[in-house]
NUBA-156909 format. One record per residue: residue number from 1; residue in three letters; y, x, z of N, C-alpha, C in turn. Coordinates in Angstrom, 2 decimals. Layout:
REM residues N
+------+------+---------+---------+---------+---------+---------+---------+---------+---------+---------+
| guza | voti |     npy |     npx |     npz |    capy |    capx |    capz |     cpy |     cpx |     cpz |
+------+------+---------+---------+---------+---------+---------+---------+---------+---------+---------+
|  NUM |  ALA |       Y |       X |       Z |       Y |       X |       Z |       Y |       X |       Z |
...
+------+------+---------+---------+---------+---------+---------+---------+---------+---------+---------+
//
This chain:
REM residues 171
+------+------+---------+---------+---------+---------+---------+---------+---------+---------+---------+
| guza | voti |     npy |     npx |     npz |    capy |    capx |    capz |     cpy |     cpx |     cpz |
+------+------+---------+---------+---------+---------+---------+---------+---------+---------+---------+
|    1 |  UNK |   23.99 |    4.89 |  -31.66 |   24.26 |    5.58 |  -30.41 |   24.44 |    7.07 |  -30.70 |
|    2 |  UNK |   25.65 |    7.69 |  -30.09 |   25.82 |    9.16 |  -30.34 |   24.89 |    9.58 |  -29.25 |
|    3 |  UNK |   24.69 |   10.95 |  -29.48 |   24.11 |   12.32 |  -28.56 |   24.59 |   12.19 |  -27.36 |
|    4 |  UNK |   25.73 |   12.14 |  -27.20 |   26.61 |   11.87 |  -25.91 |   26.00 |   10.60 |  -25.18 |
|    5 |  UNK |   26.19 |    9.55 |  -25.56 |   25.48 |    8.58 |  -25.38 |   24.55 |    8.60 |  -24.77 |
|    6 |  UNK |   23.24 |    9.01 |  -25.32 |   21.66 |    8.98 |  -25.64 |   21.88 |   10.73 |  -24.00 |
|    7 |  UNK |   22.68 |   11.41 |  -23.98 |   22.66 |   12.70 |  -23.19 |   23.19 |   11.66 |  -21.54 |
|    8 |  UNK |   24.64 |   11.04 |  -21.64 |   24.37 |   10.21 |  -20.31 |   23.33 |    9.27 |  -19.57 |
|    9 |  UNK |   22.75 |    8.44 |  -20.82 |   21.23 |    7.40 |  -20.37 |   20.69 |    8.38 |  -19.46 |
|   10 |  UNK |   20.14 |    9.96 |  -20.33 |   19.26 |   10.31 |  -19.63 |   19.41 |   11.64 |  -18.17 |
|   11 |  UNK |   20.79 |   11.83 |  -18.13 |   21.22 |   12.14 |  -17.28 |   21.53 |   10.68 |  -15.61 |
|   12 |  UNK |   21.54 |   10.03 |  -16.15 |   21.64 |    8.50 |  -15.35 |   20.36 |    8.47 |  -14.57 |
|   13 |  UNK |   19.90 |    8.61 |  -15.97 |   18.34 |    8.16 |  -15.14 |   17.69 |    9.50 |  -13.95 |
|   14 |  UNK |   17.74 |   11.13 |  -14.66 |   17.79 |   12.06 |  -13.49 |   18.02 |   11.64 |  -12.32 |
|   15 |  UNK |   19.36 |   11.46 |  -12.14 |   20.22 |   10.78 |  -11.22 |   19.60 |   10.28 |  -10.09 |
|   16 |  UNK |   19.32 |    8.66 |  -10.90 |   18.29 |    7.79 |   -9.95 |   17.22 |    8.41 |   -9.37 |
|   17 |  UNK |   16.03 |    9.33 |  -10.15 |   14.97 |    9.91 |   -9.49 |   14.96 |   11.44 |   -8.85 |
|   18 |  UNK |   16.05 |   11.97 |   -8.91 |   16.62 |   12.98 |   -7.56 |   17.09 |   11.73 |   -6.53 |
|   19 |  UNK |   17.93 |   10.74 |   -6.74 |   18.18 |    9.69 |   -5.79 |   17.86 |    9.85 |   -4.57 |
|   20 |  UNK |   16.26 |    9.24 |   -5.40 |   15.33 |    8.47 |   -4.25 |   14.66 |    9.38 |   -3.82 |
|   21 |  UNK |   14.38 |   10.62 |   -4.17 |   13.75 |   11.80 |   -3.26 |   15.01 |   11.70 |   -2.18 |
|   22 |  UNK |   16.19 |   12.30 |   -2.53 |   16.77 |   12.23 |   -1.14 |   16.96 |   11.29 |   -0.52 |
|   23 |  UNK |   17.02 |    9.88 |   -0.60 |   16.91 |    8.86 |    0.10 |   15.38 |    8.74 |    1.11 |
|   24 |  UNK |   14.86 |    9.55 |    0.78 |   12.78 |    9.14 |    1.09 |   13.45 |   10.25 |    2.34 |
|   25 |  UNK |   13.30 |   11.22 |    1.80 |   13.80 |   12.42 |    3.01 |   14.77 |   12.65 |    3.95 |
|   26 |  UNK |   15.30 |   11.97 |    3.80 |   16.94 |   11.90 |    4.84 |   16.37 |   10.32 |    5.71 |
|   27 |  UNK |   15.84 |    9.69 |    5.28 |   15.59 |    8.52 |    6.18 |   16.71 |    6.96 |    5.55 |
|   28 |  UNK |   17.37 |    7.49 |    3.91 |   18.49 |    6.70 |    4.09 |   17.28 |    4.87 |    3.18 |
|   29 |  UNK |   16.80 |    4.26 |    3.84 |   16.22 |    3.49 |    3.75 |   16.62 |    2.12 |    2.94 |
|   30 |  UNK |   18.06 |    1.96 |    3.41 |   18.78 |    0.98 |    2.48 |   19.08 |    1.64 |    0.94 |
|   31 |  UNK |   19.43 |    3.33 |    0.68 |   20.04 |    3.81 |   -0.44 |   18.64 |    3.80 |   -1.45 |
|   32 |  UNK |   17.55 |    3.66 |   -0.50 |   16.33 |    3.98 |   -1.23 |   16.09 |    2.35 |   -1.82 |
|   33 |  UNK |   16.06 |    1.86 |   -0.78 |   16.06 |    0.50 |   -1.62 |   16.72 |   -0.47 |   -2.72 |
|   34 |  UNK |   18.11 |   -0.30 |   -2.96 |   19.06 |    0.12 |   -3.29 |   18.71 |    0.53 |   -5.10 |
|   35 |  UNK |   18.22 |    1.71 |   -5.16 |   17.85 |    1.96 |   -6.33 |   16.13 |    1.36 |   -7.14 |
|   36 |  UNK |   16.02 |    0.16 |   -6.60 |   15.67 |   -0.54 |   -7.16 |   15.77 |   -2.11 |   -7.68 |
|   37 |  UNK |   15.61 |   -2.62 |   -8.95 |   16.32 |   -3.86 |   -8.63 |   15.68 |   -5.08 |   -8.00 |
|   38 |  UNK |   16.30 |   -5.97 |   -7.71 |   15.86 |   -7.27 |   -6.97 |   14.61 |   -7.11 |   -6.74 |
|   39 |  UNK |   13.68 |   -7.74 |   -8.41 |   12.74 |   -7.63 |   -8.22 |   11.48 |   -6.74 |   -8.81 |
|   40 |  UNK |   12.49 |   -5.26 |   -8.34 |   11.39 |   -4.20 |   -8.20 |   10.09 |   -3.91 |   -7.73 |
|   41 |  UNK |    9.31 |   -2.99 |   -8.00 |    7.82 |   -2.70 |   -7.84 |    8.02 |   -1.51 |   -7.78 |
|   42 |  UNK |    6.82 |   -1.24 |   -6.52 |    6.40 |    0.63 |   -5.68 |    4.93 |   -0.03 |   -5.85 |
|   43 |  UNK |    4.81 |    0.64 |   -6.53 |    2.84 |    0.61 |   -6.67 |    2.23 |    2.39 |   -6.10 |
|   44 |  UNK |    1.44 |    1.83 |   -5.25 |    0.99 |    3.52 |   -4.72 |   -0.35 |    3.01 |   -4.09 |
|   45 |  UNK |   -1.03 |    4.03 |   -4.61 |   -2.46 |    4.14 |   -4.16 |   -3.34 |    2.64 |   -4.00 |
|   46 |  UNK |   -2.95 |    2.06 |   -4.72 |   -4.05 |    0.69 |   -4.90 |   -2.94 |   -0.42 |   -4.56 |
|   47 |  UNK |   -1.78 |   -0.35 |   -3.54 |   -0.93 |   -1.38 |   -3.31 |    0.41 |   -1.17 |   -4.00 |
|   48 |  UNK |    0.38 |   -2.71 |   -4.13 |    1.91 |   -2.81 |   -4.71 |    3.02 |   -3.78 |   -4.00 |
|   49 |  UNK |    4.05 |   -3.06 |   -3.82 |    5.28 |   -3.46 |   -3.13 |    6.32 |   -4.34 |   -4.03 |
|   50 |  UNK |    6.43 |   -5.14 |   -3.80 |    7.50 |   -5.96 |   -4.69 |    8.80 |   -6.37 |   -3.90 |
|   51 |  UNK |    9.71 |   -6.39 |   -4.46 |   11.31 |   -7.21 |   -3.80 |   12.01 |   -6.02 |   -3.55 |
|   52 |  UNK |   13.14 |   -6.61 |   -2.89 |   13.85 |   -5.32 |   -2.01 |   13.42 |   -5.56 |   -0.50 |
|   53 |  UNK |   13.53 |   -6.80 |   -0.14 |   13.09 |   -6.85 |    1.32 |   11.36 |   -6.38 |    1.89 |
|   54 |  UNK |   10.23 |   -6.77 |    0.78 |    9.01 |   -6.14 |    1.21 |    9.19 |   -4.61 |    0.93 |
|   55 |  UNK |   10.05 |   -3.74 |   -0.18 |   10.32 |   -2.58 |   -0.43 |   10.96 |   -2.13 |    1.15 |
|   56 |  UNK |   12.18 |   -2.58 |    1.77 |   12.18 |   -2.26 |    2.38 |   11.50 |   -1.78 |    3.77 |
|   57 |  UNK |   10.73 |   -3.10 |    3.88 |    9.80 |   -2.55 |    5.04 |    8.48 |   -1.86 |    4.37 |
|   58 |  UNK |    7.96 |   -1.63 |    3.22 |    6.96 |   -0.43 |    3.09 |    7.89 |    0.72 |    3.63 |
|   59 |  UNK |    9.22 |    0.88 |    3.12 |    9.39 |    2.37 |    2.72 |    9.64 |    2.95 |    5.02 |
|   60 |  UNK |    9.89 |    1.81 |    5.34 |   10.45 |    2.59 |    6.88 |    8.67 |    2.74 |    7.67 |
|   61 |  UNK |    7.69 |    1.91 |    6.91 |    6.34 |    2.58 |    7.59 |    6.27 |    3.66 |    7.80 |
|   62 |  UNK |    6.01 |    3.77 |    5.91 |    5.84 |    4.87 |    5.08 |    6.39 |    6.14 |    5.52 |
|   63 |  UNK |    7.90 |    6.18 |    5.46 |    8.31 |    7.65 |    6.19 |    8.92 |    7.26 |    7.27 |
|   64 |  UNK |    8.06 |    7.43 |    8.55 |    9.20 |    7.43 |    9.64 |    9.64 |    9.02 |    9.77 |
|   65 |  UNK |   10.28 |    9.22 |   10.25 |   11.08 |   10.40 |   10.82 |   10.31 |   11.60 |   10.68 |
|   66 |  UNK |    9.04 |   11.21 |   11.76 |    7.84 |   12.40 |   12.26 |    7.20 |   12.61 |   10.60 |
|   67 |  UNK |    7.19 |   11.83 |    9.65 |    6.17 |   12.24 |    8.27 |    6.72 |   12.43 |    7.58 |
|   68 |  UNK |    8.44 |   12.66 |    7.62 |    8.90 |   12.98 |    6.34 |    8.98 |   13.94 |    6.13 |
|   69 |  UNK |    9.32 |   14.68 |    4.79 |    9.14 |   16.44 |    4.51 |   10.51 |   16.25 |    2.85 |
|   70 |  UNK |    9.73 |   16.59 |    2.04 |    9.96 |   17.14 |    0.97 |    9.69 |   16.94 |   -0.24 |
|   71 |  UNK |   10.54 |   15.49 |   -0.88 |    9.84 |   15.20 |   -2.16 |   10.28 |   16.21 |   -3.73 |
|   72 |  UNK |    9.45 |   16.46 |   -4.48 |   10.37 |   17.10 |   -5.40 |    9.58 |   16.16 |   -6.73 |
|   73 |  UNK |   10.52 |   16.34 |   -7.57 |   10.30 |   15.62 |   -8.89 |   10.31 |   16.67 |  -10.39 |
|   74 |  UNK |    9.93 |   16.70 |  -11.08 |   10.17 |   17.69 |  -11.80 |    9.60 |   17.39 |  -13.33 |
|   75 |  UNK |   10.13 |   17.74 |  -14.65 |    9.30 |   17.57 |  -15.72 |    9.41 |   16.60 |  -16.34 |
|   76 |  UNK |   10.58 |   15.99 |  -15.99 |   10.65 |   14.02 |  -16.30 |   10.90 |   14.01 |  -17.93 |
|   77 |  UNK |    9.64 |   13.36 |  -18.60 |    9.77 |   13.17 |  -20.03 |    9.91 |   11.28 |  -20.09 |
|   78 |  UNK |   11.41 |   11.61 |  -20.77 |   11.86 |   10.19 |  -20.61 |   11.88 |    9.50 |  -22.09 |
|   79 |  UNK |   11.22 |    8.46 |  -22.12 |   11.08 |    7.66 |  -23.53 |   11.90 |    6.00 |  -23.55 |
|   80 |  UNK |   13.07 |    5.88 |  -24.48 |   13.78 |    4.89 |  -24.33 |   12.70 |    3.74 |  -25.49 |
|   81 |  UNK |   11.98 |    2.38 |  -24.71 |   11.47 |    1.24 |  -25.32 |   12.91 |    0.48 |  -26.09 |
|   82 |  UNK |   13.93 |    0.62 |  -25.72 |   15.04 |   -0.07 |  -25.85 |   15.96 |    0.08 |  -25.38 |
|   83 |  UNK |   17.35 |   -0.05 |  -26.12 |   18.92 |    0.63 |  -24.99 |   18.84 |    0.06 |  -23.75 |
|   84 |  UNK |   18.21 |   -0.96 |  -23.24 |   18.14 |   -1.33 |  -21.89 |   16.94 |   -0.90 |  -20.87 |
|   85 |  UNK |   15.47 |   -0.37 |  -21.46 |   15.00 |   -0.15 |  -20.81 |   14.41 |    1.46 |  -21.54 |
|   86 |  UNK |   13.93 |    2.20 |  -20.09 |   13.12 |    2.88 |  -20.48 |   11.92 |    3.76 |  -19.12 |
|   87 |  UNK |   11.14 |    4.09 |  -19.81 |    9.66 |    4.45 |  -19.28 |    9.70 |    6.01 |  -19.03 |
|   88 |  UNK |    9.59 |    6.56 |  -17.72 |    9.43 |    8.00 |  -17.45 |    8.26 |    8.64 |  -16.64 |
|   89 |  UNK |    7.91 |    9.58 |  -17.09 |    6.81 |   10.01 |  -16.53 |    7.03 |   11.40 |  -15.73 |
|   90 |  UNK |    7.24 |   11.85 |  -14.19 |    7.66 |   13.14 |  -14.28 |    6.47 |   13.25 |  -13.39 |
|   91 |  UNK |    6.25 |   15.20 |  -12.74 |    5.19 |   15.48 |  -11.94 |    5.60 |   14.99 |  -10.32 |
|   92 |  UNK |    5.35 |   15.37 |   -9.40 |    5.89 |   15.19 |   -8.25 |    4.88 |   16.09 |   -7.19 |
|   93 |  UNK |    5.77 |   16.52 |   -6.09 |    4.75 |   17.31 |   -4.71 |    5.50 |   16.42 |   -3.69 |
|   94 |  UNK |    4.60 |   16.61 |   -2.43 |    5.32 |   16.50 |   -1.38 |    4.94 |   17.16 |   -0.42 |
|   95 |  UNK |    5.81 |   17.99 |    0.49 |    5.76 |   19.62 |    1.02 |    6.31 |   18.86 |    2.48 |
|   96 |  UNK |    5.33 |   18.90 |    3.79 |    5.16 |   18.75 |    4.87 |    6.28 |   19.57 |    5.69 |
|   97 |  UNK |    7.15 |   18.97 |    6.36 |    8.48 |   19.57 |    7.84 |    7.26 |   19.93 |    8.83 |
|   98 |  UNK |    8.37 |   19.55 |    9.64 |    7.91 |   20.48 |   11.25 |    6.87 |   20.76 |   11.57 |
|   99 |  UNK |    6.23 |   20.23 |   12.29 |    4.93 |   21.92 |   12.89 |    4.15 |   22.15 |   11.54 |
|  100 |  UNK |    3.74 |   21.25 |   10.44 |    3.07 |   21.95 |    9.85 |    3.86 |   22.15 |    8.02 |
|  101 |  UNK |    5.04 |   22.66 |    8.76 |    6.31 |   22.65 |    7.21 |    5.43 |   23.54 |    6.66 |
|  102 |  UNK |    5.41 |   23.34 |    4.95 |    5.47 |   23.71 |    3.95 |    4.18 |   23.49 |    3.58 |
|  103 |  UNK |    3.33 |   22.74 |    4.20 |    2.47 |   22.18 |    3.46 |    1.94 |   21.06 |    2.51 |
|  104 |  UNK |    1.31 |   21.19 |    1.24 |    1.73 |   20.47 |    0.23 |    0.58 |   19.43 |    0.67 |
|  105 |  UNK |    1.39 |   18.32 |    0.98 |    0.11 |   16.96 |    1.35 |   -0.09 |   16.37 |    0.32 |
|  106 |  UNK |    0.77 |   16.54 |   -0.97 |    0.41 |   15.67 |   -1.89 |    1.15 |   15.97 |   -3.21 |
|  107 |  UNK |    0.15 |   15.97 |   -4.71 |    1.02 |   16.20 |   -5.91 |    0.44 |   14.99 |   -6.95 |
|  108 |  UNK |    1.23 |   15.01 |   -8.21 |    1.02 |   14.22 |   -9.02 |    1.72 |   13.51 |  -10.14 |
|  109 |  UNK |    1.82 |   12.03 |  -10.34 |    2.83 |   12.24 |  -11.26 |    3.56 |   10.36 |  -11.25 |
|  110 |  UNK |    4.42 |   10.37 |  -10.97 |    5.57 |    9.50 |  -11.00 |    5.53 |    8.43 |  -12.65 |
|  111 |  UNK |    5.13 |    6.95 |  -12.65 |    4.83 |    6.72 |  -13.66 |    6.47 |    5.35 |  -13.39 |
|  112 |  UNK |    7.33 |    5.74 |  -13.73 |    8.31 |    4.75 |  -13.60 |    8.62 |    4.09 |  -15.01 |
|  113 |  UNK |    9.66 |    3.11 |  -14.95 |    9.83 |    1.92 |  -15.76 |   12.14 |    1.67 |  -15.18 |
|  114 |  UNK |   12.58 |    1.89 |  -15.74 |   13.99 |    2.21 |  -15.41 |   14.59 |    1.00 |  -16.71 |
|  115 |  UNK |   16.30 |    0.33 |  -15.85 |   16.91 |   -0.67 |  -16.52 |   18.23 |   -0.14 |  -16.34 |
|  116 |  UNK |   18.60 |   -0.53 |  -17.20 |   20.41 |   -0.18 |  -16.63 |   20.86 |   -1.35 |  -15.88 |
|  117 |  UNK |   21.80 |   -1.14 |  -15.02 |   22.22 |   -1.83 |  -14.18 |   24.04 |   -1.26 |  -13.64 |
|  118 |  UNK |   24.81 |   -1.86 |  -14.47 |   26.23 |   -2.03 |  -14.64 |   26.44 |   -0.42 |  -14.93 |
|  119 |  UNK |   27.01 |    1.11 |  -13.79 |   27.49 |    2.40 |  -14.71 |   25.63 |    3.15 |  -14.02 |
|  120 |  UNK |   24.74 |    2.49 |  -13.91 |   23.46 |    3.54 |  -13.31 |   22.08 |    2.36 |  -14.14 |
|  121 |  UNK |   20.94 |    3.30 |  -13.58 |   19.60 |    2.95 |  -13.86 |   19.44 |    2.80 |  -12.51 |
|  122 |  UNK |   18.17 |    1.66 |  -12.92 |   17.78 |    1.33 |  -11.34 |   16.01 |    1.23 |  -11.41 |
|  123 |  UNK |   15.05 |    1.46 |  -10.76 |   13.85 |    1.28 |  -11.13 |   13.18 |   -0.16 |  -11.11 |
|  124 |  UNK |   12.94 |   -0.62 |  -12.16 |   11.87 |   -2.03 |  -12.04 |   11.00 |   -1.82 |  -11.70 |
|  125 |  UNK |   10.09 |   -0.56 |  -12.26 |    8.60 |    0.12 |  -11.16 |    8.43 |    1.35 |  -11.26 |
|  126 |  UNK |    8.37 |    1.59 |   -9.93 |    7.53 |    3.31 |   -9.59 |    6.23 |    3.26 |   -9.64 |
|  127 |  UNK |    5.20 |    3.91 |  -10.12 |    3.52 |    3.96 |   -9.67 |    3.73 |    5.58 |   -9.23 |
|  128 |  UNK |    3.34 |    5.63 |   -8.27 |    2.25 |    6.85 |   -7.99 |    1.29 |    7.25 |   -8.36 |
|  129 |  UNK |    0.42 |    8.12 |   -9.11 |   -0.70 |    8.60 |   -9.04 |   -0.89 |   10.29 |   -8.92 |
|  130 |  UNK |   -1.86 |    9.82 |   -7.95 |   -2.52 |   11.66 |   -7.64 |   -2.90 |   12.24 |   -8.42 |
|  131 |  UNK |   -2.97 |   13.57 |   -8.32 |   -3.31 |   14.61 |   -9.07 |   -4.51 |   14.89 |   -8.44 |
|  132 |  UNK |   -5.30 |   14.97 |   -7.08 |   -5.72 |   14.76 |   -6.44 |   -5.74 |   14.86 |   -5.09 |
|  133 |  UNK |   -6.91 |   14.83 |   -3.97 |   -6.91 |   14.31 |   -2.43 |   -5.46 |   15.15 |   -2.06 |
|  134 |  UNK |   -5.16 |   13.95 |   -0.83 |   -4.21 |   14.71 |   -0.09 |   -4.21 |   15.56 |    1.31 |
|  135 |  UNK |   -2.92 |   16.33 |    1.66 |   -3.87 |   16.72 |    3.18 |   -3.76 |   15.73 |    3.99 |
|  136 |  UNK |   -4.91 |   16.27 |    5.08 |   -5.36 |   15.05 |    5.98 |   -4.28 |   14.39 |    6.66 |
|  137 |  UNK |   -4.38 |   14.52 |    8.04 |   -3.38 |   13.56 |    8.67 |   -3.00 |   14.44 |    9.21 |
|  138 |  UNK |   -1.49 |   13.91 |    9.97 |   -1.13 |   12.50 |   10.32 |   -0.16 |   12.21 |    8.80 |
|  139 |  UNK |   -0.28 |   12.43 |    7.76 |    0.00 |   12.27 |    6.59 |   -0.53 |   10.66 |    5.85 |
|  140 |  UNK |   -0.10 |   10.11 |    4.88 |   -1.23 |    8.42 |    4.12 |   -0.90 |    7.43 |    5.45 |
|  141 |  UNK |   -0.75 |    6.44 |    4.23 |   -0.95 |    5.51 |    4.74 |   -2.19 |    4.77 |    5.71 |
|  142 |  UNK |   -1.45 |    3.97 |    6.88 |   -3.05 |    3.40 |    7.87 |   -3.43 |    2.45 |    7.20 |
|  143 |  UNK |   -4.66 |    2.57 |    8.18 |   -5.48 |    1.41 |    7.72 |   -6.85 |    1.44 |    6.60 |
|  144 |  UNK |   -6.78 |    2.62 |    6.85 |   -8.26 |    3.41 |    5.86 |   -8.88 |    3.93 |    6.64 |
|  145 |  UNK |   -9.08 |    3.78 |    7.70 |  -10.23 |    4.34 |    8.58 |  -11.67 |    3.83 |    8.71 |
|  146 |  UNK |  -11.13 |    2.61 |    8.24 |  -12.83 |    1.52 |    8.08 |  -13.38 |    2.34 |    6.83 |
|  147 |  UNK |  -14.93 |    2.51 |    7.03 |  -15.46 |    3.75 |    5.44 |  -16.13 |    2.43 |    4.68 |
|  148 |  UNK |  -15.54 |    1.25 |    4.65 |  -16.18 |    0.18 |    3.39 |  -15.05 |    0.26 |    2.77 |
|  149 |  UNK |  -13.64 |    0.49 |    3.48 |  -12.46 |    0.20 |    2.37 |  -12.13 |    1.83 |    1.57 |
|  150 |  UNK |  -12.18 |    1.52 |    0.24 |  -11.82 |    2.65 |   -0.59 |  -10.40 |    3.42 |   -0.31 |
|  151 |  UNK |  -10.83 |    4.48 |    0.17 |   -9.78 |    5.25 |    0.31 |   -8.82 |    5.34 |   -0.60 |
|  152 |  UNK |   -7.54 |    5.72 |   -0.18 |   -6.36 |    5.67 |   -1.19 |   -6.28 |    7.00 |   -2.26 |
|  153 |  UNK |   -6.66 |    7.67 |   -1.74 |   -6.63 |    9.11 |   -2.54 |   -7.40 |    8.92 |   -3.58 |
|  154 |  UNK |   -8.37 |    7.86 |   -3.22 |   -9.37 |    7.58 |   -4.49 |   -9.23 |    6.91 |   -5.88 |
|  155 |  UNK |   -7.96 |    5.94 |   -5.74 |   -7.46 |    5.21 |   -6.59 |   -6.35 |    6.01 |   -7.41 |
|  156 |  UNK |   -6.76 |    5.96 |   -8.88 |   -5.71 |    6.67 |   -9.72 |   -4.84 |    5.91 |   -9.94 |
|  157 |  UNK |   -4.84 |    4.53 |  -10.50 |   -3.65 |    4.08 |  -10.81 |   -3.19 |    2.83 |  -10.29 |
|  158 |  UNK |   -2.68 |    2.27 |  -10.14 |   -2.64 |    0.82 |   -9.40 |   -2.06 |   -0.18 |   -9.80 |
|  159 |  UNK |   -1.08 |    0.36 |  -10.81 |   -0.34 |   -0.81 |  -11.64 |   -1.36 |   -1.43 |  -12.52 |
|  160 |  UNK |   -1.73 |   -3.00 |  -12.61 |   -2.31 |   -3.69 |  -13.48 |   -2.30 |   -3.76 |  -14.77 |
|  161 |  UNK |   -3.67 |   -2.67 |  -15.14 |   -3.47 |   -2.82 |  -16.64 |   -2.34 |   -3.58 |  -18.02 |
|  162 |  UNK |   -2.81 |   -4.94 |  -17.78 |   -1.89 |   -5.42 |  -18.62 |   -0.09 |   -5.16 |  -18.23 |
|  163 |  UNK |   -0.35 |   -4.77 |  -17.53 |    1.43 |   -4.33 |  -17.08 |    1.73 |   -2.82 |  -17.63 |
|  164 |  UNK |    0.91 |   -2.43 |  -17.63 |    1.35 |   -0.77 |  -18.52 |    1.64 |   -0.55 |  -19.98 |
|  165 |  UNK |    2.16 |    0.07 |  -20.27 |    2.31 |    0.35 |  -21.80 |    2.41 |    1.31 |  -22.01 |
|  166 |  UNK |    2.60 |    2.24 |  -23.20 |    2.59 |    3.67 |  -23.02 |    3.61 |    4.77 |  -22.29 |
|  167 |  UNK |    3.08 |    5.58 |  -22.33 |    3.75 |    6.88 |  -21.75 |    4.65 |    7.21 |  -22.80 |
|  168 |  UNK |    5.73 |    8.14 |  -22.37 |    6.32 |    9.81 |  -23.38 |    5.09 |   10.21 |  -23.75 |
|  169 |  UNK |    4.08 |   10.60 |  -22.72 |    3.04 |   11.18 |  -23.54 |    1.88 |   10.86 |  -24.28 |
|  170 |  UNK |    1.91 |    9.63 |  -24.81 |    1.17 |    8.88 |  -25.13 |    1.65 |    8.98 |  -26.87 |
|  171 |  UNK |    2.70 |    9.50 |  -27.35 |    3.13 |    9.23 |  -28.85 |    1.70 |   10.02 |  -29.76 |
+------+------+---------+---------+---------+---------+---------+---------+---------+---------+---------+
//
């Protein structure tokens, strides 16, 4: 593989994860889904999303209109397992719109898993994990209000051990 080569993969893959920030933020729900394949995985905060059709309905909970803001991605150290797949790790914020714009509800770091898929990359899995707590509400996912169930902010990683393998930063 030339430079050129090995310089488009990882420009491809950029691509995909600016993507899906603007897909999360604009509301475009199908484009977001879209950049993952069939049978993709969104692992965040203890749950994991599989398919395109359960992907789809996490992601229109997840951001309706009133909670969306501002994803940014940044720092992406990308490690190719193989010309077909590869493993990226970048940081991530997410910076709160209207009445309470510009507040950072949440940072951390983006643990994805990327395939090629005909001229693009598409994600097989996103994990989330915090950097830590986020701001309060009306921000997170429901359904944590009961104080026996472990809060989400609390959980670092969620993808199942035996499903991980190393990082870029792990060499």
């Amino acid at each position: 593989m030339t430079q050129q080569q090995a310089a488009s993969r990882e420009e491809q893959i950029r691509r995909t994860i600016a993507e899906i920030n603007h897909c999360t933020d604009c509301g475009d729900y199908a484009g977001w889904v879209n950049l993952f394949t069939e049978d993709g995985a969104f692992h965040m905060f203890g749950h994991s999303t599989t398919g395109r059709d359960a992907l789809r309905a996490f992601i229109e909970a997840d951001q309706p209109e009133h909670l969306r803001g501002l994803h940014m991605t940044t720092d992406s150290l990308i490690s190719f397992e193989a010309e077909d797949r590869a493993r990226v790790r970048s940081s991530f914020l997410f910076v709160s719109s209207g009445e309470n714009a510009g507040v950072v509800v949440a940072a951390g770091w983006y643990h994805d898993i990327l395939v090629p898929s005909g001229d693009r990359w598409l994600f097989l899995e996103r994990e989330a994990e915090l950097f830590g707590p986020v701001a309060g509400p009306p921000w997170g996912r429901k359904g944590f209000e009961d104080p026996t169930v472990t809060p989400w902010f609390a959980v670092k990683r969620s993808t199942p051990p035996e499903r991980r393998g190393p990082m870029p930063t792990d060499n």
